[in-house]
N, C-alpha and C positions, 0 to 999 in steps of 0.2 A: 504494500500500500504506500502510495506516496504521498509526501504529508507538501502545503503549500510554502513559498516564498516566504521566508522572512519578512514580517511587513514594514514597513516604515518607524512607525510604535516599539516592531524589534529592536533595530537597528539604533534608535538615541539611545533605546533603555539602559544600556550599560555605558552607552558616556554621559548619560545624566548623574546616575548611578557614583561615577567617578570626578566628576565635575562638583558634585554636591560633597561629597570626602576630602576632594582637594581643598575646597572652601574653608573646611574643618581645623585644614594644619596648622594656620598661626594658632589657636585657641588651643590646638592640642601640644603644642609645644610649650605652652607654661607648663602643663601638668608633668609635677614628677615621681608620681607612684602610680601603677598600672600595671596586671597583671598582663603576662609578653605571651598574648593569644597566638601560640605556635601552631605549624603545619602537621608537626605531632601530636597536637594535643588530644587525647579521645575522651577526656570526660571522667579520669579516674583519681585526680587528684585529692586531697585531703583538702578538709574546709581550711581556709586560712584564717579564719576566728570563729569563735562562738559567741553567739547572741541569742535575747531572748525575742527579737524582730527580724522579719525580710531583710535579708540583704539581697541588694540587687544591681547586675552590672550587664554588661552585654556589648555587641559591637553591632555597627552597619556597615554594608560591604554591596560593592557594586563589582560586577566580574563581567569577562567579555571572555569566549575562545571562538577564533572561526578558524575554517576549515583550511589544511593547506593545499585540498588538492578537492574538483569535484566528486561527487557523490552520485553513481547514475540510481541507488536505491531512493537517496534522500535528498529532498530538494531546499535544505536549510542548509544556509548560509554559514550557520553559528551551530556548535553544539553547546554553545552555553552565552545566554545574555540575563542577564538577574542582577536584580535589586534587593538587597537579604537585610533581614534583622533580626540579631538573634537575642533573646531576653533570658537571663539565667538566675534565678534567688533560689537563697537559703535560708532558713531558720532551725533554731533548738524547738522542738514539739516537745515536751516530759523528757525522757529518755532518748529521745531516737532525733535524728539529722534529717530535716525534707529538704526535697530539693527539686525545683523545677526547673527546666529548659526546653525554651521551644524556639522554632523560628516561623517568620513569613515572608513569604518573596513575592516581586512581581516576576514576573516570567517570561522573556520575549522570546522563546523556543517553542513549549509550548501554548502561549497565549493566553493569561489567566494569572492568578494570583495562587499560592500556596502556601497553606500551613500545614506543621507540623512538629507533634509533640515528643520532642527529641527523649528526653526524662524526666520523670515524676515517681519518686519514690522516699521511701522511709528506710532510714536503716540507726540499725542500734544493736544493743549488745541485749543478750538474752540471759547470760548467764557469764560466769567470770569465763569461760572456754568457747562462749558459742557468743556467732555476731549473726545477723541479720538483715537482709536487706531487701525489700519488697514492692514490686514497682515494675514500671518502665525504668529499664537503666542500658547502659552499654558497656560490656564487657571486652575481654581478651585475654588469652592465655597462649601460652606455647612461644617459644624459642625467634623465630621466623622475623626476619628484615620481610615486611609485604610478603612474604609467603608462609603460608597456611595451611598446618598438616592436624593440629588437636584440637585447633582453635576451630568450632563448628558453631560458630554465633555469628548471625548474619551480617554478610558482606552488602554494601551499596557499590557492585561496580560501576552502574553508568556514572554516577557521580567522581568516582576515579578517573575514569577516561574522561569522563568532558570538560575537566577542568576545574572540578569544585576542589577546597582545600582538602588538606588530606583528612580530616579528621570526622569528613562525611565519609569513606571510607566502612568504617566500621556504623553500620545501623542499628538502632535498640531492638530488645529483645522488654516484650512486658513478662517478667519471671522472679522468683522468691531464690532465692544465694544464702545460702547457710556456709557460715565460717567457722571450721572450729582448730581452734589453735591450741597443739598438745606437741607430744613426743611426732608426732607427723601430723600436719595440719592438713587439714580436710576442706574442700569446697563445694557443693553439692547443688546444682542449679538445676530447677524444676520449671520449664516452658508449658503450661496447661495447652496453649497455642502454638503451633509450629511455627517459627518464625524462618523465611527462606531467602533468600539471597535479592538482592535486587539487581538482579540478573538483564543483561542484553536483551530488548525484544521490540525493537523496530520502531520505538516513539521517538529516540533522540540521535540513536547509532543502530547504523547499519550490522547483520551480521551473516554468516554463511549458511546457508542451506543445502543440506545435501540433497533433501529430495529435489529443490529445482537446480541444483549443481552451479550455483553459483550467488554473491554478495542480495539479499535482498533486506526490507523495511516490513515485511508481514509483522500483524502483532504474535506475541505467543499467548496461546489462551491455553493453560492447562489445566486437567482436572480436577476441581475440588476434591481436600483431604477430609479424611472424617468428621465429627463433631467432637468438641469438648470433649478431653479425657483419651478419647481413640488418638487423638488427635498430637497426644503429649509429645516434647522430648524430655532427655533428664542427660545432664554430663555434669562429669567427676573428673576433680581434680585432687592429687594425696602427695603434696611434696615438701619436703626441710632439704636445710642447708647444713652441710657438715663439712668444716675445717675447710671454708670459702667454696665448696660445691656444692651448686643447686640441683637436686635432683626432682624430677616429676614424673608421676604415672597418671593415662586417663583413660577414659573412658567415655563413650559417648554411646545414645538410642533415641533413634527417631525418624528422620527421613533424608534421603538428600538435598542440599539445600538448594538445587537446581532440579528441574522437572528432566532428567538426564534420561529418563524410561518411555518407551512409546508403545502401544497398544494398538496393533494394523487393525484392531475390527472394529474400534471406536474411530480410528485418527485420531486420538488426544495422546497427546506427549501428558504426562505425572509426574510427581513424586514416589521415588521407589523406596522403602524402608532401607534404612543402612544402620551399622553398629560400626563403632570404631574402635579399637585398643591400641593406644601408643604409648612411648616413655620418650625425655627428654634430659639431658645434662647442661650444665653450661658452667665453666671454671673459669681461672685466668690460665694463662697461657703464651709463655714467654711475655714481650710487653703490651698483650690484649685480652683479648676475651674471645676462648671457641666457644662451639655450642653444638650440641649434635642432637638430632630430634627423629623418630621413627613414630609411624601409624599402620597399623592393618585396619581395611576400608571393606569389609563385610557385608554385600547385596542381599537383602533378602529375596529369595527365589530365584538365587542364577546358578545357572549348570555351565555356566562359561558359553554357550555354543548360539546363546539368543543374541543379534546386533539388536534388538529393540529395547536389552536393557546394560546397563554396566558390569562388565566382569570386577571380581576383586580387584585391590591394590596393595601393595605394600610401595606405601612412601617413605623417602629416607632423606632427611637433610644435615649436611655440616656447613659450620658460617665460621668465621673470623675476623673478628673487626679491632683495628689498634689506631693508635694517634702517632704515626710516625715521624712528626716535627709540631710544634704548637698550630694549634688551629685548624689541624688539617688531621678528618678522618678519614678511615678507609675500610670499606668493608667487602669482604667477597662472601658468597655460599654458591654451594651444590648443590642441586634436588632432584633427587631422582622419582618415577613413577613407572613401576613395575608392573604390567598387566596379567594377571594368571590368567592361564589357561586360553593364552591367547592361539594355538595352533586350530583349537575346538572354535574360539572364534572367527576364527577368519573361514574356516569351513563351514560354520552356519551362514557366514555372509552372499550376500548374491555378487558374482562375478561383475557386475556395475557398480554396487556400492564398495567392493574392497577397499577401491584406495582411500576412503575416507576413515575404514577403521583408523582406531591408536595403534600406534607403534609397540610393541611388546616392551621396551624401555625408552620412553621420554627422559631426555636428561635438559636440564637448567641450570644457566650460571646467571648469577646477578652478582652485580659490583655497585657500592656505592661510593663514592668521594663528595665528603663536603668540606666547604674552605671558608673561615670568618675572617672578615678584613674591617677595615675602619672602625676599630677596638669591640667588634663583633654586630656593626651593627648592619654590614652588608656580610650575607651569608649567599658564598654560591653551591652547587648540588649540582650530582647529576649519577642518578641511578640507573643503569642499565640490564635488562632482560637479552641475555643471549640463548636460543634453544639449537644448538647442531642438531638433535634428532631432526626436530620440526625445519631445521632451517629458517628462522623467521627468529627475528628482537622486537622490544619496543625499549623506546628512550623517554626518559623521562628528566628534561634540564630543567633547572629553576633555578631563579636569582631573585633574595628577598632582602627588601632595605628597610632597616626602622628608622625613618623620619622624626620620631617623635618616640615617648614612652608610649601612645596610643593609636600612633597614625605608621601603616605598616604598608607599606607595596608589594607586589610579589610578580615577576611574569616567568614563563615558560612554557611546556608544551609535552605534549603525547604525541611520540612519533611509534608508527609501525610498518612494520614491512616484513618480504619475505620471498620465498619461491612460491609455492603452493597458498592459490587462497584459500581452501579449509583446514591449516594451520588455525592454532588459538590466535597467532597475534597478525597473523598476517591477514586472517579476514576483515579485520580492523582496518586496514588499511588507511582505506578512503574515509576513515575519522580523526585520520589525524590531522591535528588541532595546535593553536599556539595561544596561548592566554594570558589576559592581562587581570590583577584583581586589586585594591585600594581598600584595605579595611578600619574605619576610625571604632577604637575600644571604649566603652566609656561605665 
């Protein structure tokens, strides 16, 4: 489906957006205390006071990305034009910490205004050993620079690729987190709702289709999962630290977080049941920090030999990141993804779709380098995805200046490419994107 022309409306909306921020900077340059709303920030930090009233802060940001190259699926200009505000308080309730976050944007992509209630929860301690926390909130665990093996808490990709900051990335999960901290402390998180990925599917980015064997904008509409309760997932986390090693085991039960299964007598692509079991380490190591992290990736109802649904996996990752001169980090990992019983699969496949199967071992390198300069207040970046199996990278540069204690710049870009367009990063292609974003903190 092809969506229209960026309209007019589009097209100012993020240099108003930006124009109205710039306005901001003398007045934000008196101010000299302001929490430094980073690209990694996801929302886990500790309260910075306690009070018996709202505290309340938040930022406005106007972002622009358009496209570096055309789109013959999608007929926008931009994969990202918005006008954002985000509003975040807290207060002491009795015992327990609330906390709300939410944003609203105007929209020139899609055409429209949107809200959404980022977190809303209560947490507190229950007991001298147990902690609590219940709500909308956003989580993360496991080892991984942006790659993902334990960590089964919903991802926002379009928002990654189009250009929003990083810390729309990771999306809330409405679920209850039991903490308990002993001899090995304990995490235990209960999703009544399946919470799933927000996944590629033709309203903002293009992506590859095998059945029409090439780049298209179709929505994806897949099957509702059961109701309440059928519907749960639950993952476990049991990790301490001993004599400066982190270690972890997990656990996970519930569905995939992409609709990865298809059904030839309905046509509906699903969610297929998946279990997870991984461990993770992470030390220092010479003058940095490794880390090594494994999961086995558990289909419910695969005999290996169906292409309509996911064979197993055994994922393996090692990372190392050190600061080998001031200012200047550097980080590499390896990821591997291991398909069983791929011989069964590729013989249940039809002689047309073969080449689209996965490869029996996907392997991935990313490398990250970031560099602070002008006493750290220009930060440059630049992460890279290299896949030999797939043949295909994407890059991902950024250069961010704080102007002020509140007034922050940031521009960069999503590039992809590749040989094969139903690679993961290479169907992307033609989204790739270079963006500009102006955010005032207040």
């Amino acid at each position: 489906m092809r969506r229209p022309v960026v309209s007019a409306r589009s097209k100012w909306l993020a240099g108003l957006g930006l124009a109205l921020l710039a306005a901001l900077g003398p007045a934000a340059a008196q101010s000299d205390t302001a929490a430094d709303w980073g690209d990694d920030d996801w929302g886990d930090d500790p309260w910075a006071e306690e009070s018996s009233g709202w505290q309340w802060y938040g930022f406005i940001e106007g972002a622009y990305a358009g496209r570096t190259q055309t789109d013959a699926a999608v007929d926008e200009e931009a994969t990202l034009s918005e006008l954002r505000v985000q509003l975040e308080g807290s207060r002491r309730i009795g015992d327990f910490d609330a906390m709300l976050k939410g944003d609203i944007r105007a929209d020139g992509v899609e055409d429209g205004g949107r809200a959404e209630l980022r977190e809303a929860n209560l947490d507190g301690t229950l007991t001298p050993n147990l902690d609590i926390r219940l709500g909308r909130q956003i989580m993360t665990w496991g080892t991984g620079d942006l790659v993902f093996l334990n960590d089964l808490f919903p991802k926002d990709y379009v928002s990654f690729f189009s250009g929003r900051n990083d810390e729309y990335l990771k999306a809330p999960s409405d679920a209850v987190r039991l903490s308990w901290f002993g001899a090995v402390n304990v995490d235990l998180v209960w999703m009544p709702v399946a919470d799933p990925n927000r996944y590629i599917e033709g309203k903002r980015l293009s992506y590859f289709s095998p059945a029409a064997g090439t780049r298209v904008a179709d929505p994806v509409d897949p099957r509702e999962r059961d109701d309440l309760g059928d519907d749960s997932e639950f993952a476990l986390r049991m990790y301490q630290t001993v004599d400066g090693v982190e270690y972890a085991g997990y656990a996970y039960h519930g569905y995939d977080k992409q609709p990865s299964a298809f059904d030839p007598a309905t046509g509906e692509s699903y969610f297929p049941r998946l279990s997870v079991f991984g461990a993770s380490v992470r030390a220092p190591l010479g003058q940095g920090i490794g880390n090594a992290e494994t999961a086995w990736y558990e289909s419910a109802d695969d005999d290996g030999d169906d292409p309509n649904r996911p064979n197993d996996q055994l994922r393996f990752l090692a990372g190392y990141s050190h600061e080998p001169i001031a200012n200047v980090t550097l980080g590499w990992q390896y990821y591997l993804e291991w398909t069983q019983d791929h011989n069964a699969l590729l013989d249940g496949t039809p002689a047309s779709q073969r080449r689209y199967a996965p490869d029996e071992y996907r392997h991935l390198l990313t490398n990250r380098i970031t560099w602070q300069l002008f006493q750290q207040d220009l930060t440059l970046s630049l992460f890279t995805f290299y896949s030999p199996s797939d043949a295909d990278y994407y890059l991902r540069p950024r250069a961010r200046y704080r102007f002020s204690d509140r007034l922050y710049g940031t521009v960069g870009g999503n590039l992809f490419g590749g040989e094969d367009d139903w690679t993961f990063h290479t169907q992307l292609e033609d989204n790739s994107n270079l963006y500009a974003r102006l955010r005032y903190n207040f």
